[in-house]
N, C-alpha and C positions, 0 to 999 in steps of 0.2 A: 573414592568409593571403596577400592579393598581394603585402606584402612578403617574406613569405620568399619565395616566388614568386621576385620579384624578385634577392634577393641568392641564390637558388639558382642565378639565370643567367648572376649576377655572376661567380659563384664557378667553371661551369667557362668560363666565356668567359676566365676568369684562367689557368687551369688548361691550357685549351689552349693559351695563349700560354707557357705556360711548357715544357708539352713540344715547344713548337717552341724557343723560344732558349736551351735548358738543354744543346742539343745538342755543345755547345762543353766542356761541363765532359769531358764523357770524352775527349775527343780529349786537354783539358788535362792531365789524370790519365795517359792512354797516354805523353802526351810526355813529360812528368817520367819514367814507370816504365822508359822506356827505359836511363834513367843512375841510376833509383832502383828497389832493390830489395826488396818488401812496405813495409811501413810504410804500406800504405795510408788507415789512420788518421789518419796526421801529413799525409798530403798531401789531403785532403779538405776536412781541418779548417784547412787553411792557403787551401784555397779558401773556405770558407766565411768566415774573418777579413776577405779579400780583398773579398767581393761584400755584406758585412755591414757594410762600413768600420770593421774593428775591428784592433785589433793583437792579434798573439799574442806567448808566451810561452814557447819549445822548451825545457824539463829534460829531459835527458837524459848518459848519463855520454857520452867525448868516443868517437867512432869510430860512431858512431848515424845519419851521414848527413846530420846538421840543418843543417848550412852548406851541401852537396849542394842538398838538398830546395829553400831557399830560392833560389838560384840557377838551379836548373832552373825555379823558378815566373818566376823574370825573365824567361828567357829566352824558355818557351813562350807568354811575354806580348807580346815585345817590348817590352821598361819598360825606363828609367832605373834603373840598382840601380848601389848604392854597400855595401860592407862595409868595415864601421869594427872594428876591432880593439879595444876597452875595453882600457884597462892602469891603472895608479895613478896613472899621468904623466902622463893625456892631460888637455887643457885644455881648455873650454868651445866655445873660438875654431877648435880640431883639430875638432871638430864641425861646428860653424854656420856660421863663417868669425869673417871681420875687418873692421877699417880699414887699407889699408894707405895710407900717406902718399904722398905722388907729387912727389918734391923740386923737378921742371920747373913744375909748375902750382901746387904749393903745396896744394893739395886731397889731401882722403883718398878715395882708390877700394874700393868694396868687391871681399872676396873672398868668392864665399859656397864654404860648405864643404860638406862630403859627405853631409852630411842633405838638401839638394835634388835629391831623387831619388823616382821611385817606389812603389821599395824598397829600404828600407835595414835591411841586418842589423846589428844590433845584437852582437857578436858577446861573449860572457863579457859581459853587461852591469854583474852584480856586480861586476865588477875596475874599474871606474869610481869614483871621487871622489863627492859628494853633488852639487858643482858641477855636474858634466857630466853625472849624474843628471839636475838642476835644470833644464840644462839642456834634456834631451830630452825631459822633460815639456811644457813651452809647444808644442814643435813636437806631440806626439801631443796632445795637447787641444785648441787653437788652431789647428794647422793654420797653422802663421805661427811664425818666430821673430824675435827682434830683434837688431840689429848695428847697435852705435851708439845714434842717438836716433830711428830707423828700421824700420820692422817690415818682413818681406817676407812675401809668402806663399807655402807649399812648392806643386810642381806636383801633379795631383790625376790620378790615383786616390794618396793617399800612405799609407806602409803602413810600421810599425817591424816589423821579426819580431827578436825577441830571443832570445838562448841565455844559458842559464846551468849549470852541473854540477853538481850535489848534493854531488861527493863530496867536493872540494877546496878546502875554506873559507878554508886562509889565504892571506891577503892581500886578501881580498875583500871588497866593503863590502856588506851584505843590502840588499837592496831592500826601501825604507820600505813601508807599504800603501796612503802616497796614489799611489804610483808602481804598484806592482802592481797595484793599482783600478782604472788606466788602462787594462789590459792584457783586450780582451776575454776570450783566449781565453790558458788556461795549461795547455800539452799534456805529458804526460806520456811522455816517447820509450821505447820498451823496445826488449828485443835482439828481433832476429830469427829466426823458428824453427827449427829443422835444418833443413828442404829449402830457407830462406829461405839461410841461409850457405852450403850447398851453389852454389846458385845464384851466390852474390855470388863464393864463390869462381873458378867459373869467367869470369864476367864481367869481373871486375874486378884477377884477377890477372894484369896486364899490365904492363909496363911504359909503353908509349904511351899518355897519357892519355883518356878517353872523349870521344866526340865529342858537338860543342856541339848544344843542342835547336835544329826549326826554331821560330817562332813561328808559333801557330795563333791566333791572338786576338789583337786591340789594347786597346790601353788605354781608347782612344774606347768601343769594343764593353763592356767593364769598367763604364764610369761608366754607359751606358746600362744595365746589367744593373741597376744598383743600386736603377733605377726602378720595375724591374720587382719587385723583393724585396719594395720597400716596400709594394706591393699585395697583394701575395699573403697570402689571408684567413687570418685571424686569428678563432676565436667567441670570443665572448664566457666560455664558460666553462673556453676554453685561457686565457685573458687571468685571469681567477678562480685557474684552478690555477698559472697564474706566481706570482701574487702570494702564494699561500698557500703555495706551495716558500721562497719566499724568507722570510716572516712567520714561518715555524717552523722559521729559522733561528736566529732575534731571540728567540722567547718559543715553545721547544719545550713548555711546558705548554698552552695553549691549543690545540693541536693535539695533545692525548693522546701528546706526548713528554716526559715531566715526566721519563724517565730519560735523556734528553741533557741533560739544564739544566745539570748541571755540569762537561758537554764543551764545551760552548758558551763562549767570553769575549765575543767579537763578531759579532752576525748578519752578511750581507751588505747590502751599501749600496743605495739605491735606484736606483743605477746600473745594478745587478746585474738588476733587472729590467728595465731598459731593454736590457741587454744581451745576458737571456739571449730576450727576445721578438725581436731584431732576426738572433741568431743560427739563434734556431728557424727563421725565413722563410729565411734562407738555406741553411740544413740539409734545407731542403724543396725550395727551389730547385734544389738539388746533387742530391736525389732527384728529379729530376723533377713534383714536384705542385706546384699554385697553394693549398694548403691546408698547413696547420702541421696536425699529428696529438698527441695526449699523448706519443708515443712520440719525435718529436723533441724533444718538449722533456726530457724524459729522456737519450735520447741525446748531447744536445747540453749538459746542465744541469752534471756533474761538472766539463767544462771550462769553464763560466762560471765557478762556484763555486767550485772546489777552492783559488782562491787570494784569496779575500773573507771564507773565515768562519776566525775565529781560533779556534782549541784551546785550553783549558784546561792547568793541570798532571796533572788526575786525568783528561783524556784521553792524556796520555803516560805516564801509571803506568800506564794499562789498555790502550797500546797501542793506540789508536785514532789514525787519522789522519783528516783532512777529507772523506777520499776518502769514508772507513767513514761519518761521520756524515751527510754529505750523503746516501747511499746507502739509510742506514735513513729518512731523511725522504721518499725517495721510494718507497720501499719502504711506507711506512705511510700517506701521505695520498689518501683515494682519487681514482679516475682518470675525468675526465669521460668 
């Protein structure tokens, strides 16, 4: 009894501290919306990647705003941000940097390259080589790349946000699933509503281009934020229903889904739960509470998931995609 006591008072002494420093996300959300119109979704969930220390994943077809979106997030930062353009050509070293030789001193100088940054957009990452792939896995896992026989480490808060298009596959190399694995969050960009284009029409059909965000938040204020994520409570039987989202992913019979087994190839990895508990806290944080709810983790679960669990052939004969099956698993497992 004095324990829960206890962590009852843990819990809003968390909770207050959170609707005091959460104060920052809306201002960040106004600022972006000023040069970004609705997509409120994508810009939320890119704060949440942000204060989660996760990377995301923008799909979406090209004119959706997703190069915008990450740009305005630089900016109302005040961050370091570099966009890399993916092409077929581009080499390891266009990435990370080099050696370059110094013919007066005899010595090689480094160059580093445009991944020490922030944030860095990834921009078509599928139009990339496996190399340069290769490469920007060590920097999003490690947190550090190497040049030479020398590692350096990236400056911190560091953040990949990648784009990729659905629509126009040739020439493009797929991103493997250790690489997608990587990716906390894989968001799905849609068009805008009629009164959403309405809108963008007026605003945007200009010729002068839109003026730059101010920054309302630093970087320093970011990493402190992070601390505070990581407290923000978690029960015990939200931490139960993660692991049971993800487990009947792996072995839909055991949770009375015997009819996904043969949509299913591959559950999600156990990353996937570390990632989607670290998301839930900050999906919470973004709403204002010191507490994770079932509901964010629902909220928050399709875009853990949607790019972790692999389809079947006879989910594509029946027209099901990840989104669907992930959907009925949370639709069926019940909710603490």
């Amino acid at each position: 009894m004095l324990e829960n006591m206890q962590m009852s008072l843990e819990v809003r002494e968390v909770n207050a501290l959170v609707e005091k420093e959460s104060r920052f996300v809306e201002d960040v959300l106004k600022a972006m919306e000023t040069v970004i119109v609705g997509q409120r979704y994508m810009l939320e969930r890119l704060l949440v990647g942000l204060l989660a220390n996760g990377h995301v994943l923008l799909e979406g077809v090209p004119g959706l705003a997703k190069t915008r979106a990450v740009t305005a997030l630089a900016q109302s930062l005040d961050a370091d941000y570099q966009r890399v353009q993916f092409t077929p050509d581009l080499l390891p070293a266009d990435l990370i940097g080099t050696l370059i030789y110094q013919p007066q001193s005899g010595e090689f100088r480094v160059r580093k390259g445009p991944v020490f940054a922030n944030l860095v957009l990834a921009d078509e990452i599928n139009r990339a080589p496996a190399k340069v792939q290769s490469a920007l896995l060590e920097a999003m896992q490690e947190g550090q790349v190497t040049i030479g026989d020398e590692s350096f480490p990236l400056p911190q808060p560091f953040l990949v946000l990648a784009t990729q298009n659905p629509l126009e596959q040739e020439g493009t190399y797929p991103l493997p699933e250790a690489q997608t694995d990587r990716f906390m969050l894989k968001l799905k960009v849609s068009y805008p509503t009629r009164d959403e284009e309405l809108e963008i029409l007026d605003r945007m059909a200009k010729t002068a281009p839109t003026s730059d965000i101010k920054a309302v938040v630093t970087t320093e204020e970011i990493l402190s934020t992070r601390n505070i994520v990581d407290s923000i409570y978690l029960d015990p039987k939200i931490k139960r229903y993660i692991v049971d989202v993800i487990c009947a992913t792996r072995d839909p019979e055991t949770y009375g889904l015997g009819d996904l087994s043969a949509y299913f190839d591959f559950g999600a990895s156990p990353r996937a739960t570390i990632h989607l508990a670290l998301a839930a806290k900050a999906y919470a944080f973004v709403s204002g509470r010191g507490y994770v709810t079932p509901q964010d983790v629902k909220s928050i679960g399709t875009d853990v998931l949607r790019h972790r669990v692999l389809t079947s052939y006879e989910a594509e004969a029946a027209e099901l995609q990840a989104e669907d099956l992930i959907a009925r698993v949370f639709d069926h497992l019940p909710v603490p």
